[in-house]
C-alpha positions as CSV (number, residue, x, y, z in Angstrom):
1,X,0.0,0.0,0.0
2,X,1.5,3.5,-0.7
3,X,2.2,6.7,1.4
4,X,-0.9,8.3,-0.4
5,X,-3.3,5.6,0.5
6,X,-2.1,6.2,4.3
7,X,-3.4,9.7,4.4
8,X,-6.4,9.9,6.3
9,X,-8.8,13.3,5.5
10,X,-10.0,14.6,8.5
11,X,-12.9,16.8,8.7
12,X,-14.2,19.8,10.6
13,X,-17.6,19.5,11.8
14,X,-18.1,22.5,13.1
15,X,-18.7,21.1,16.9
16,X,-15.7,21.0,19.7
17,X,-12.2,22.3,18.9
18,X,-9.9,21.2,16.0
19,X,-6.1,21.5,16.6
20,X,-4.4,21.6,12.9
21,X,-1.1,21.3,14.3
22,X,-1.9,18.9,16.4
23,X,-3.6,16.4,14.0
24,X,-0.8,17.1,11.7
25,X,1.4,15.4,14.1
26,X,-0.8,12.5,14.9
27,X,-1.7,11.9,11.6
28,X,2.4,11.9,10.7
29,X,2.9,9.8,13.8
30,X,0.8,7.0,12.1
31,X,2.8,7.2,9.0
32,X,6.0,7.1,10.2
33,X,4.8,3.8,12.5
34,X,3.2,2.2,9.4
35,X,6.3,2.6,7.7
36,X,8.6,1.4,10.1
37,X,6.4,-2.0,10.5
38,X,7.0,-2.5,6.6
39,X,10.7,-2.0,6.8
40,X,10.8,-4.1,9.5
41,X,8.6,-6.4,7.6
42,X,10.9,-6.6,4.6
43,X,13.9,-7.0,6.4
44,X,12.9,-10.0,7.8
45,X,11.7,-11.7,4.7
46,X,15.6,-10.7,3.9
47,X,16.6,-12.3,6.9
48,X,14.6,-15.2,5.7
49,X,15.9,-15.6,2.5
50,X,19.4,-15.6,3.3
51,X,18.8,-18.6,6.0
52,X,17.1,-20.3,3.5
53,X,20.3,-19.6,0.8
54,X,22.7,-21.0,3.5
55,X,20.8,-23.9,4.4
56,X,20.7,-24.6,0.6
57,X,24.8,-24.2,0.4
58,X,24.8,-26.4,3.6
59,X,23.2,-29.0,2.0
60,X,25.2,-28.5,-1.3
61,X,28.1,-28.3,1.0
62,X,27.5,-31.4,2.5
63,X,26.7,-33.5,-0.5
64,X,30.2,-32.3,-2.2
65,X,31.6,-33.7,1.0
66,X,30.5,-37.1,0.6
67,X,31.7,-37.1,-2.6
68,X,35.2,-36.7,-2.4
69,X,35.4,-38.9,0.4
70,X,33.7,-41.2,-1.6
71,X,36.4,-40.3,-4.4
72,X,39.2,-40.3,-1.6
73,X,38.2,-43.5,0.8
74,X,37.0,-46.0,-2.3
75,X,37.5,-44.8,-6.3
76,X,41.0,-43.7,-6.0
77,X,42.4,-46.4,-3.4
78,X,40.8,-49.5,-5.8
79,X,42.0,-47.8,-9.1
80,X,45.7,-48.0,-7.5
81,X,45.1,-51.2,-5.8
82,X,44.5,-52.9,-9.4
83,X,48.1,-51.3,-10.8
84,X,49.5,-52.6,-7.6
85,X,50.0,-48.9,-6.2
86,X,50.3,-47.0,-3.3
87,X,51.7,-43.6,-5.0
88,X,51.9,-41.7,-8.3
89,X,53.1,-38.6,-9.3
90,X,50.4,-36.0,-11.1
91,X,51.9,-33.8,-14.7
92,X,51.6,-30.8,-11.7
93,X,54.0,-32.3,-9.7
94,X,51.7,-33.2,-6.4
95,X,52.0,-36.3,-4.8
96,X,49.2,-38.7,-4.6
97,X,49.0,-41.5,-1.8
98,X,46.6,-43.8,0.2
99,X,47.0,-44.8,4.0
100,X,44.9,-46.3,6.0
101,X,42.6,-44.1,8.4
102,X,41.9,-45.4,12.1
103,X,39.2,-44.9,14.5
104,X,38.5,-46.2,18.0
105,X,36.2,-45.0,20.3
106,X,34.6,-46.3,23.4
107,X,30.3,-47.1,23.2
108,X,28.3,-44.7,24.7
109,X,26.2,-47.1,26.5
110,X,27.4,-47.3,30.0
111,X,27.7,-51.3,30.3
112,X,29.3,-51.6,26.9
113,X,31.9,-48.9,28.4
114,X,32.2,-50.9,31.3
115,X,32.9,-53.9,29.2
116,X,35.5,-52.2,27.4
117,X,37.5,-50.9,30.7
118,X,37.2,-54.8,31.7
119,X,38.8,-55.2,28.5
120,X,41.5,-53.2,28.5
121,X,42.4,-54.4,32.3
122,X,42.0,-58.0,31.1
123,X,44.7,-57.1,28.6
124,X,47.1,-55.5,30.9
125,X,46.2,-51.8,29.2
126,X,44.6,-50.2,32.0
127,X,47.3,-47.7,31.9
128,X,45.4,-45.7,29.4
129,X,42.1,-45.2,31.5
130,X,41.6,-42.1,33.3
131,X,39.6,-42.2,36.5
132,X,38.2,-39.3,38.0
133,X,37.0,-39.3,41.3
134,X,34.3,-36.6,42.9
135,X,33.1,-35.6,46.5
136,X,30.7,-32.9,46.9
137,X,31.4,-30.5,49.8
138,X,29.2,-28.0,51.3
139,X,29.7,-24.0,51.5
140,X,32.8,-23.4,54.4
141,X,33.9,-26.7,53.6
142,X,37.5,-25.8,51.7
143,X,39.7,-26.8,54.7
144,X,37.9,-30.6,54.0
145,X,38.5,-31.0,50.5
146,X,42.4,-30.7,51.4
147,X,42.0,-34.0,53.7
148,X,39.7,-35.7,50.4
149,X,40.9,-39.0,51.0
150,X,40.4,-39.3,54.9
151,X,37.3,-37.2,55.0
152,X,35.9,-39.7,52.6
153,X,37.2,-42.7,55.0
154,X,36.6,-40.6,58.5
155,X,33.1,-38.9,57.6
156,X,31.2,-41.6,55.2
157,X,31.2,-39.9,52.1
158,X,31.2,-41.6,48.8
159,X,33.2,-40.4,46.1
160,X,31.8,-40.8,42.9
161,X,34.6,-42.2,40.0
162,X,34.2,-41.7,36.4
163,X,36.7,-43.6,34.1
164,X,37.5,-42.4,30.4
165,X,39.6,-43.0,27.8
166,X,40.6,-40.2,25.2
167,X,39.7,-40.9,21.5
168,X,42.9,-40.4,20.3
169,X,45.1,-42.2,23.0
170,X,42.6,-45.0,21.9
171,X,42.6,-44.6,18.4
172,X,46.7,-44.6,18.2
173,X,46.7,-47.7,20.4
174,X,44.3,-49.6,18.6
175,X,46.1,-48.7,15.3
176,X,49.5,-50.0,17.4
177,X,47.7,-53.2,17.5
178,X,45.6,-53.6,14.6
179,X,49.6,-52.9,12.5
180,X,50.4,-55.3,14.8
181,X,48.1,-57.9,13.9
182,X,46.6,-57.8,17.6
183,X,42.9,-58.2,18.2
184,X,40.7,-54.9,19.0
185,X,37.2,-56.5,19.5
186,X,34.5,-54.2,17.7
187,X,31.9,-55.5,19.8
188,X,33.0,-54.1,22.3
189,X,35.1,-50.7,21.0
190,X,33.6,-48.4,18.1
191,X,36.1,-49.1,15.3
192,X,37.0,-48.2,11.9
193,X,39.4,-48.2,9.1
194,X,39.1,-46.9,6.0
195,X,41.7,-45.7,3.3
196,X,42.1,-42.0,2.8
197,X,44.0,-40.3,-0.2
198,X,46.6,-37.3,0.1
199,X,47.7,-35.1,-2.7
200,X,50.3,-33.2,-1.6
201,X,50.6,-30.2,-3.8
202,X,53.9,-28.8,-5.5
203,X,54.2,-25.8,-4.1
C-alpha cells in the first residue's frame, strides 16, 4: 500500500475544537509507525531468504563432502590397488598416496563402556584409563576438600569415579595393535578403518 493511500482526510464539523497542528502530528505519527512495520517487515523476509540460501549451500556443502570422500576412501584407493600402487606422481607435480585411516572410540552405552575398561584391564592396558573421582562439599567446607581421601574414610562420604579413555590415546593404540596384527574387539570398542587419499601439492 503506498504513502498516499495512508493519508487519512479529516474533517471539521463544526462542533468542539480542531487542533491543525496537532492532527498534523498524529496523523504523521501514524505514518511514520506504518512505515517502520514494513521496513521491518521486509527485512525479515531478507533475513529469511538468506537462512534459507545458507541452508541450501549447507546441504550442497554437505553432498560435495560425501563425494570426495567417496572419491578419496574408495575410487581412487581401488583404481591404485588394481596397478599394484600406493603412490603416483600428477603432470603438476603433487604427490598422490593412500594410507589407512583409524578410529577407536569407546560405546556410549554405559555397560558396553564398562565392558570395554574390563577389557583393557583383562589385557594388561589399563594404563590408558583415566579415572576421575568426585566428592561434593558443602559452603565453608574448603579446609575438607584438602584431607579428600580421609574425610571420605573418616566422615562416610562416597566419592563418585568416572573412568575415560581419550579418543585419540585410543585410536593410536588400537592402530598399534591392529599394525600389529593384535585383536581390538569391535563389539566391544567403536572401530573403523578406511583408506584416505593425500595429494600433496607442489608448491
Amino acid at each position: 500500500m503506498s504513502i498516499k493511500q495512508k493519508i487519512k482526510v479529516k474533517t471539521f464539523t463544526g462542533s468542539g475544537t480542531f487542533n491543525i497542528a496537532e492532527e498534523m502530528v498524529k496523523d504523521s505519527k501514524d505514518l511514520l509507525d506504518s512505515v517502520e512495520v514494513t521496513t521491518i517487515a521486509a527485512e525479515c523476509q531478507k533475513l529469511k531468504q538468506k537462512e534459507d540460501e545458507i541452508a541450501d549451500l549447507e546441504d550442497k556443502l554437505k553432498a560435495k563432502k560425501q563425494e570426495a570422500d567417496d572419491i578419496s576412501s574408495r575410487v581412487i584407493p581401488e583404481l591404485l590397488a588394481e596397478q599394484n600402487l600406493t603412490e603416483i606422481k600428477l603432470g603438476d607435480g603433487s604427490a598422490v598416496s593412500v594410507k589407512k585411516e583409524f578410529r577407536c572410540t569407546l560405546p556410549k552405552d554405559e555397560a558396553k563402556r564398562e565392558q570395554a575398561y574390563q577389557w583393557l584391564r583383562d589385557n594388561k592396558l589399563e594404563d590408558i584409563i583415566k579415572n576421575n573421582v568426585f566428592v561434593t562439599f558443602g559452603r565453608g567446607e574448603d579446609d575438607k576438600a584438602q584431607s579428600l581421601i580421609d574425610l571420605a574414610a573418616e566422615n562416610g562420604f562416597e566419592p563418585q569415579q568416572k573412568s575415560d579413555v581419550a579418543w585419540a590415546t585410543l585410536t593410536a593404540l588400537f592402530k598399534e595393535r591392529v599394525e600389529a596384527g593384535l585383536d581390538m574387539p569391535s563389539d566391544v570398542f567403536n572401530t573403523w578403518i578406511k583408506d584416505k587419499t593425500k595429494i600433496s601439492r607442489k608448491k
